[in-house]
Phi, psi and omega in degrees: 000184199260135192263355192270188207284166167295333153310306188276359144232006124346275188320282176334306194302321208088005184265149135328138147304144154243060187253324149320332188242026175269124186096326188297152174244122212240128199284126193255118181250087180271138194165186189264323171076027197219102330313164157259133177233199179270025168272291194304316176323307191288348177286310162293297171282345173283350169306269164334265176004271176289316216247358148081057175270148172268356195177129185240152182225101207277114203274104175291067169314109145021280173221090202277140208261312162299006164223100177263018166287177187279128167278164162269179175293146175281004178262008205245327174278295196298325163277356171244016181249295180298321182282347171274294167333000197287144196049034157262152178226349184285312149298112196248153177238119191228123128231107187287277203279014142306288179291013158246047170357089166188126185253010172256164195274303169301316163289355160275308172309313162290339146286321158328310243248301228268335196263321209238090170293333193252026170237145171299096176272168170210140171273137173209172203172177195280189147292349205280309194294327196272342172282345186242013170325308190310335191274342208271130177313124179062033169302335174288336207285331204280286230273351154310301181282344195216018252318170185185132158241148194240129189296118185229122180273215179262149028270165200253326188325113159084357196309355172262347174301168195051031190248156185282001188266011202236343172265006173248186183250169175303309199306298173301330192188104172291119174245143166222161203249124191241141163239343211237136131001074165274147190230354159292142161319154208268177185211107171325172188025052183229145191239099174289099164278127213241106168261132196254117152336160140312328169287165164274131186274014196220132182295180165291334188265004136005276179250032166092172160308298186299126171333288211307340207283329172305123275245357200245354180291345197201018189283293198285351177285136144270087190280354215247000000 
């Protein structure tokens, strides 16, 4: 792991000092990114949205240990993750885990966690994430550091079942289900379900200037 002062990797990363980021609650969207496209945009802001982020941060793996076929190069993910982001600003494209060489989740999260004592973080991601959650190394360990929400579209019924979080009790691990704008603090050993409608919950000027960034752009993907 990474051995220089905090600062220099801070710098190195592309993160805020974090005396910038104190009290703010900031989303972490991890992957490979390859490509990065607009179902992460749209992840991202519904995300931003309910759950009343000042920032989302998008963590650029190296290598995701859960896809061992071959990748493109990572400065090549990382440039075409800044250029679909572009003029969000709001949005950050970091690799943070290049520099603390660890391609696991849980030790990103615990070093993030060791630089920014005072921002609210949240993990967040697809149904995609939340079903193959049981495989990720030290996964009890992550919802210990951290909460982590998961994005859903309809149907809503059961969208958490066959999920591994549907095997813990409330008492261990709490899920709560958002359709509304929250300003509570996140809780730690908490499982956020963020249900997203069939409407766009977001106007147009919304998203910006850029077309793409818009909800009719990804009305036909099945990104989840």
């Amino acid at each position: 792991l990474y051995s220089g002062s905090h600062r220099s990797l801070i710098r190195q990363s592309q993160l805020p000092p974090s005396s910038q980021v104190k009290n703010t609650r900031i989303g972490l969207l991890g992957g490979s990114f390859d490509p990065a496209h607009k179902g992460h945009v749209h992840i991202s802001h519904v995300a931003k949205r309910i759950l009343n982020l000042n920032a989302v941060w998008w963590l650029v793996t190296p290598q995701n240990p859960h896809k061992p076929n071959a990748q493109s190069a990572h400065q090549k993910r990382l440039n075409k993750a800044r250029d679909i982001t572009k003029g969000l600003r709001w949005i950050r494209i970091t690799p943070f885990e290049d520099h603390i060489n660890s391609f696991r989740t849980y030790q990103t999260l615990k070093t993030l966690k060791k630089l920014y004592q005072h921002t609210d973080f949240i993990w967040i991601g697809g149904l995609d994430t939340a079903h193959g959650f049981h495989r990720w190394e030290n996964f009890k360990d992550i919802l210990r550091i951290m909460p982590v929400a998961f994005i859903a579209r309809r149907p809503w019924l059961n969208f958490a079942k066959n999920t591994v979080f549907s095997k813990f009790s409330q008492r261990k691990l709490k899920s709560l289900y958002l359709t509304r704008r929250t300003n509570q603090p996140f809780d730690k050993n908490t499982v956020y379900w963020v249900k997203q409608g069939r409407t766009n919950p977001f106007p147009r000027h919304y998203y910006g200037d850029n077309a793409c960034h818009h909800p009719s752009f990804f009305s036909n993907m099945n990104i989840w």
